[in-house]
C-alpha positions as CSV (number, residue, x, y, z in Angstrom):
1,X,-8.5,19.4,-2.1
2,X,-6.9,17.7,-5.0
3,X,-5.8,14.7,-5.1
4,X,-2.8,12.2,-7.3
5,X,-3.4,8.8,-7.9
6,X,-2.2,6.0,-9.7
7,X,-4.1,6.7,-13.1
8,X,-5.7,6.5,-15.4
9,X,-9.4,6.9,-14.8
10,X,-10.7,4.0,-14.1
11,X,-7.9,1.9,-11.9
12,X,-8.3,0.1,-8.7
13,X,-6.8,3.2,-7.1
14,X,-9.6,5.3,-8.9
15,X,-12.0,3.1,-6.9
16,X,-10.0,3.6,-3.6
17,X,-10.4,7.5,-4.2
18,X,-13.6,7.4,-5.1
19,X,-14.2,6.2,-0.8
20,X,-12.7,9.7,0.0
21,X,-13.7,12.0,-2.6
22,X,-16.0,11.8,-5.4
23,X,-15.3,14.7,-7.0
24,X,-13.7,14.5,-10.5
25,X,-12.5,17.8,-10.3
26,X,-10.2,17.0,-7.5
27,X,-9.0,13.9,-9.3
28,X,-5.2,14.7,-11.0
29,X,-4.4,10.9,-13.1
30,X,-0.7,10.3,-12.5
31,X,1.5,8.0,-15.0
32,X,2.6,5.8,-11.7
33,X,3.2,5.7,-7.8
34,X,6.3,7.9,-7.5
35,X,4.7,10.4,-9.7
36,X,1.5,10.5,-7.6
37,X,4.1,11.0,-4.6
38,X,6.1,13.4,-6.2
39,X,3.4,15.3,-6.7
40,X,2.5,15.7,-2.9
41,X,5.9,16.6,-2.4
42,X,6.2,19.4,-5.0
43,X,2.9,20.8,-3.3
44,X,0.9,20.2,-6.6
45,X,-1.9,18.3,-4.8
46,X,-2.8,18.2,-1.1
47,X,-3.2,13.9,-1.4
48,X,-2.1,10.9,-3.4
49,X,-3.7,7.6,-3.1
50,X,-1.4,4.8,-3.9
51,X,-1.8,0.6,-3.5
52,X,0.5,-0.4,-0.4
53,X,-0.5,-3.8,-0.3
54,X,-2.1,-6.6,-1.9
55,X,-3.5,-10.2,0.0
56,X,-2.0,-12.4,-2.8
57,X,0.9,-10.3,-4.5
58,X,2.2,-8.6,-0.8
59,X,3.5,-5.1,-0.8
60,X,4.0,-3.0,-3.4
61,X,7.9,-2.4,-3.3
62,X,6.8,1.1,-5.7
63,X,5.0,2.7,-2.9
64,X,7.4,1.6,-0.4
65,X,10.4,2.8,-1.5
66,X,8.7,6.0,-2.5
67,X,8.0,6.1,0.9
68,X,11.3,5.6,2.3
69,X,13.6,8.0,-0.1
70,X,12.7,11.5,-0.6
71,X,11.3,14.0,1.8
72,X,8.9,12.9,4.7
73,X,5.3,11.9,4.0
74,X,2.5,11.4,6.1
75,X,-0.2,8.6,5.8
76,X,-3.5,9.8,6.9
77,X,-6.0,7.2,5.9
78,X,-6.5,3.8,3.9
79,X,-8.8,2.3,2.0
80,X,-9.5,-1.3,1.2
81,X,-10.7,-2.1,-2.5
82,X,-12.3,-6.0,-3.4
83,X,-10.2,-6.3,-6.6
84,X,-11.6,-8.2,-9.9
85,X,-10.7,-9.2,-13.1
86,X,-12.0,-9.1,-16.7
87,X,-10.4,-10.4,-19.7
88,X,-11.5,-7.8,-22.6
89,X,-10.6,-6.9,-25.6
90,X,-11.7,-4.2,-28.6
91,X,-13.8,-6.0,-30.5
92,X,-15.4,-9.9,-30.0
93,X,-12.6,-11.6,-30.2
94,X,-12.3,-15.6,-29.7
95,X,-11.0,-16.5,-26.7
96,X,-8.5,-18.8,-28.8
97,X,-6.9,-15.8,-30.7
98,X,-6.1,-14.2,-27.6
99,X,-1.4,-14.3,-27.3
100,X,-0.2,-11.3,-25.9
101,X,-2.8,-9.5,-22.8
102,X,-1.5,-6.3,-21.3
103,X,-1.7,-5.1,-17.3
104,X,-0.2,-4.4,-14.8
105,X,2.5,-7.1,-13.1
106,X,0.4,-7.3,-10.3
107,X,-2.5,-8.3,-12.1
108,X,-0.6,-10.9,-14.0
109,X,0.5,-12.3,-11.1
110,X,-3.4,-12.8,-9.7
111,X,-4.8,-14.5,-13.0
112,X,-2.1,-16.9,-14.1
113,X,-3.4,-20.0,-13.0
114,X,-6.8,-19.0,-15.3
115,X,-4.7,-17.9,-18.0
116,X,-2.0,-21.3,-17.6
117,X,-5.9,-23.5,-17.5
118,X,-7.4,-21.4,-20.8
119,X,-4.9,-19.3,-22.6
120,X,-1.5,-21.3,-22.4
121,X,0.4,-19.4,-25.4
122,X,-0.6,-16.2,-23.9
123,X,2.5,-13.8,-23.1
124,X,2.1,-10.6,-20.7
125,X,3.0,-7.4,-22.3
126,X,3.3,-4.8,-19.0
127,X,1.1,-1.9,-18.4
128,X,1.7,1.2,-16.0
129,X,-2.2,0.0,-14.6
130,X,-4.3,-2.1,-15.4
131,X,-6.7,0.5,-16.7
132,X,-4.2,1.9,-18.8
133,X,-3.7,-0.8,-20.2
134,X,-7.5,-0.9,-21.2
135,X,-7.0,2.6,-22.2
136,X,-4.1,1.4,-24.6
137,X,-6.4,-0.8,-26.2
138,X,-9.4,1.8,-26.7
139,X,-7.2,3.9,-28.3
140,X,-6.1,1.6,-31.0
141,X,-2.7,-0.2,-29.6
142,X,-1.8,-3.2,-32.1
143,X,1.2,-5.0,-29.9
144,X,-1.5,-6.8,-27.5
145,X,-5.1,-8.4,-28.2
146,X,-6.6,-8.4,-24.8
147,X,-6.0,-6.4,-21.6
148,X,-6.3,-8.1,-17.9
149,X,-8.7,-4.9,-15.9
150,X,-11.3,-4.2,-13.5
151,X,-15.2,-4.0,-14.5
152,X,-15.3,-0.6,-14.2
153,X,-12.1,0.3,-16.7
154,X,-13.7,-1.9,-19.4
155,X,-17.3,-0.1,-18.9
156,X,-15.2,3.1,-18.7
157,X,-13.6,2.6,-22.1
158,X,-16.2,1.0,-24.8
159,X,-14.3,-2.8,-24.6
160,X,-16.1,-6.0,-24.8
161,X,-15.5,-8.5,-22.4
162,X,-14.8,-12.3,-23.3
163,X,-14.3,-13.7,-19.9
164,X,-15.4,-12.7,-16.7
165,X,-14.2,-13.9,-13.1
166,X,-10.8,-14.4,-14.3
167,X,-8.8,-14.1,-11.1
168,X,-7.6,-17.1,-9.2
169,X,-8.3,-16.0,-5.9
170,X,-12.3,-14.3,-5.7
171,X,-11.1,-13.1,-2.4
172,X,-8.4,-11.0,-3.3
173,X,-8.4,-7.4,-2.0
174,X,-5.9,-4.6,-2.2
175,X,-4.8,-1.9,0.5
176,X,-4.8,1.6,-0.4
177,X,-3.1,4.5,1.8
178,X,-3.7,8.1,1.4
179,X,-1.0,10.4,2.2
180,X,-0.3,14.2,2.7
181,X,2.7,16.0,3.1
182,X,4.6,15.8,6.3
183,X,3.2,19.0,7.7
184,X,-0.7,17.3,7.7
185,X,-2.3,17.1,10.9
186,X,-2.2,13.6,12.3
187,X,-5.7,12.1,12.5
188,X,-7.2,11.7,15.9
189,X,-6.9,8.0,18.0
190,X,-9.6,5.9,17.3
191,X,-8.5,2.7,18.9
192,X,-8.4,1.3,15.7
193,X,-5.5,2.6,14.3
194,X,-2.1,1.5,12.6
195,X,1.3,3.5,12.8
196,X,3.5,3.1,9.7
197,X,7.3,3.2,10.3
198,X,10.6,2.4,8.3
199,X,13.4,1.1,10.3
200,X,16.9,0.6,9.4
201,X,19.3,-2.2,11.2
202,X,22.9,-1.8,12.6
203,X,24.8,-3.4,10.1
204,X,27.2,-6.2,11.2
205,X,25.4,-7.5,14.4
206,X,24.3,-10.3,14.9
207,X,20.3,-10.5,16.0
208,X,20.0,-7.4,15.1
209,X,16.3,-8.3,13.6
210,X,14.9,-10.3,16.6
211,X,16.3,-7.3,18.5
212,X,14.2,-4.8,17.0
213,X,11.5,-7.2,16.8
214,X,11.6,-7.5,20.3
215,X,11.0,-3.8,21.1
216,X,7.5,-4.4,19.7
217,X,6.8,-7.5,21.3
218,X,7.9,-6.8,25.2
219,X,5.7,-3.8,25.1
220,X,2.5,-5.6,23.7
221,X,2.8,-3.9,19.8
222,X,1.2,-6.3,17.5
223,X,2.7,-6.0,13.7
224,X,0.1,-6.2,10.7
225,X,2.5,-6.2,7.8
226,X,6.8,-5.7,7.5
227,X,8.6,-5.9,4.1
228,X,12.6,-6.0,3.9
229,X,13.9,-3.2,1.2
230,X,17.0,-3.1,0.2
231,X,19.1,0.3,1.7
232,X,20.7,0.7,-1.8
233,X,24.2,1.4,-1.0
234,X,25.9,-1.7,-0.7
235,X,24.8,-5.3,-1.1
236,X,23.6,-7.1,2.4
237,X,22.4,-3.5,3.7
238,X,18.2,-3.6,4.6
239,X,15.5,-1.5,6.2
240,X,12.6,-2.6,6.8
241,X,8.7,-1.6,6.3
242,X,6.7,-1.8,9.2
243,X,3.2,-1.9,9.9
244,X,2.0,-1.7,13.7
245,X,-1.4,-1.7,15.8
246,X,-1.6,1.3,17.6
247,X,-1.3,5.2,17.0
248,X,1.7,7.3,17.8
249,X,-0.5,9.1,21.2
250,X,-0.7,5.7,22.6
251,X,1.9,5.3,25.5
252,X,3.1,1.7,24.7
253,X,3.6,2.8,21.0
254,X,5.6,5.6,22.3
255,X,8.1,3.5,24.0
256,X,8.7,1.3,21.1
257,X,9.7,4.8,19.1
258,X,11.8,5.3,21.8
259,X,13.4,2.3,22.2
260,X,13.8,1.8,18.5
261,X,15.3,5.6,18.3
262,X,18.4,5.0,20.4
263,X,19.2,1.3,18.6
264,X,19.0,2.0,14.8
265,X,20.9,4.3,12.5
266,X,17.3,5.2,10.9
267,X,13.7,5.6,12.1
268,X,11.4,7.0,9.7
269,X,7.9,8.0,11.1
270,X,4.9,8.0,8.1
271,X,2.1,8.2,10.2
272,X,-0.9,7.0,12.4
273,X,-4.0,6.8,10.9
274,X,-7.5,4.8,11.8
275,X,-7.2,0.9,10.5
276,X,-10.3,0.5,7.4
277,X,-11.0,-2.4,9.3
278,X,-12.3,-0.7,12.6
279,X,-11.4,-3.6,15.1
280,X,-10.4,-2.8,18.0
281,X,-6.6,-3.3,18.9
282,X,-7.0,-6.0,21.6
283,X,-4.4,-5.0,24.3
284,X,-2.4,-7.4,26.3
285,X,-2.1,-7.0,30.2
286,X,-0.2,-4.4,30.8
287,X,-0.1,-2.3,28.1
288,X,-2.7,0.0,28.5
289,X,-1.8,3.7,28.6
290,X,-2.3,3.8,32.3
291,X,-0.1,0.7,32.8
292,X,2.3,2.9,31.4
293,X,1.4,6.1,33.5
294,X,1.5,3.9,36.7
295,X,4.5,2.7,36.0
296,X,6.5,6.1,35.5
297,X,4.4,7.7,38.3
298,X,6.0,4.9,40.7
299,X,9.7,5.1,39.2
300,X,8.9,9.4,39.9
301,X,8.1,8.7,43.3
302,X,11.3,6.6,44.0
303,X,13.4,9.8,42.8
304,X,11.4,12.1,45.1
């Protein structure tokens, strides 16, 4: 198997991979998300592993809309990766002498209440990663003096670290998803398990949100994440992300395909696949599979 990821060596996503495969052979670096996509879709590696979400920053609109345009994908797994921060730099520098520090946006975002509190002339200068931004530095860059990374990435590439535990929130933790192309088998049910979906409204009705949130809800479908996107065609035009309890065999999320099918212009399915947490979806009354079975077996008999 080989495998496209969010590179270089030594990113968060490296770390996520690393829980499926540790073989650096199967390990292709990509440049960013869509590339590590595109490169599933070209049939250049089996699997990419891509960030889909982040507990402080959200979703990550890259993968998402990576998702959503382009030929279908299937998500077969996720990982969940503790993420910490480092503020190094190439050689021993004061902490004082430290005004431009390069990462990744996301990683900007989850320090700048330390760096407002210790570094408050410090300006962000973008990275593709966070661990190429460390790269960067190794490699000689002069347009930045310190680089926001992970442990690992500053281990990885000879840098010395100033400050440690830079992060505002210790507790921060990023989602990773692994996906294959659409033909990949679907994993088995677990009864732990999310389904992945992208949903487009009607355009010009009015509730047509709480209407599509309602086919979840009146058949017992708890939802774990949903992100608005933008269609792209016209201004006021969205689809929507979703993230749902349940895998695609179960009968109750079934019906909310169904339902879902004959209301929007757009249903996207990108796969079921078992939940890195392992806790059990909690079912409310009713919603079991042989709720469902029941149910149709007694509308059956009325016909006959």
């Amino acid at each position: 198997m080989r495998y496209s990821y969010l590179g270089p060596r030594g990113t968060f996503t490296h770390q996520a991979l690393n829980q499926l495969s540790k073989n650096e052979e199967e390990h292709v670096p990509a440049i960013d998300v869509p590339t590590a996509l595109s490169m599933v879709r070209a049939g250049e590696t089996d699997f990419a592993v891509v960030p889909i979400e982040n507990s402080v920053e959200g979703g990550v609109n890259a993968t998402i809309d990576s998702l959503s345009n382009g030929s279908n994908l299937r998500i077969v797994a996720e990982m969940l990766v503790p993420i910490t921060f480092v503020l190094a730099t190439r050689d021993d520098l004061p902490l004082d002498q430290v005004k431009r520090i390069s990462t990744h946006p996301h990683a900007w975002a989850q320090c700048q209440h330390w760096i407002a509190d210790n570094l408050t002339e410090a300006s962000h200068v973008p990275a593709t990663s966070t661990a190429a931004a460390a790269k960067a530095m190794a490699e000689g860059a002069m347009n930045f003096d310190a680089v926001l990374c992970n442990p690992l990435s500053a281990e990885q590439y000879g840098l010395t670290v100033i400050a440690e535990g830079v992060a505002d929130n210790p507790d921060a933790v990023t989602r990773f998803i692994c996906v294959g192309s659409e033909q990949t088998p679907l994993p088995e049910p677990t009864g732990s398990d999310k389904t992945t979906l992208q949903v487009q409204l009607p355009s010009d009705e009015a509730g047509a949100l709480l209407a599509m949130l309602e086919q979840f809800a009146t058949r017992g479908v708890n939802l774990s994440r949903i992100e608005s996107r933008p269609v792209g065609d016209s201004l006021g035009r969205y689809q929507f992300s979703i993230d749902c309890e349940g895998h695609v065999s179960d009968e109750r999320v079934q019906a909310v395909l169904i339902s879902l099918h004959r209301t929007s212009p757009l249903v996207r399915f990108i796969g079921s696949y078992p939940s890195a947490k392992q806790e059990p979806v909690r079912l409310r009354p009713g919603t079991a599979d042989q709720d469902f079975v029941a149910a149709r077996s007694w509308v059956n008999s009325l016909l006959n």
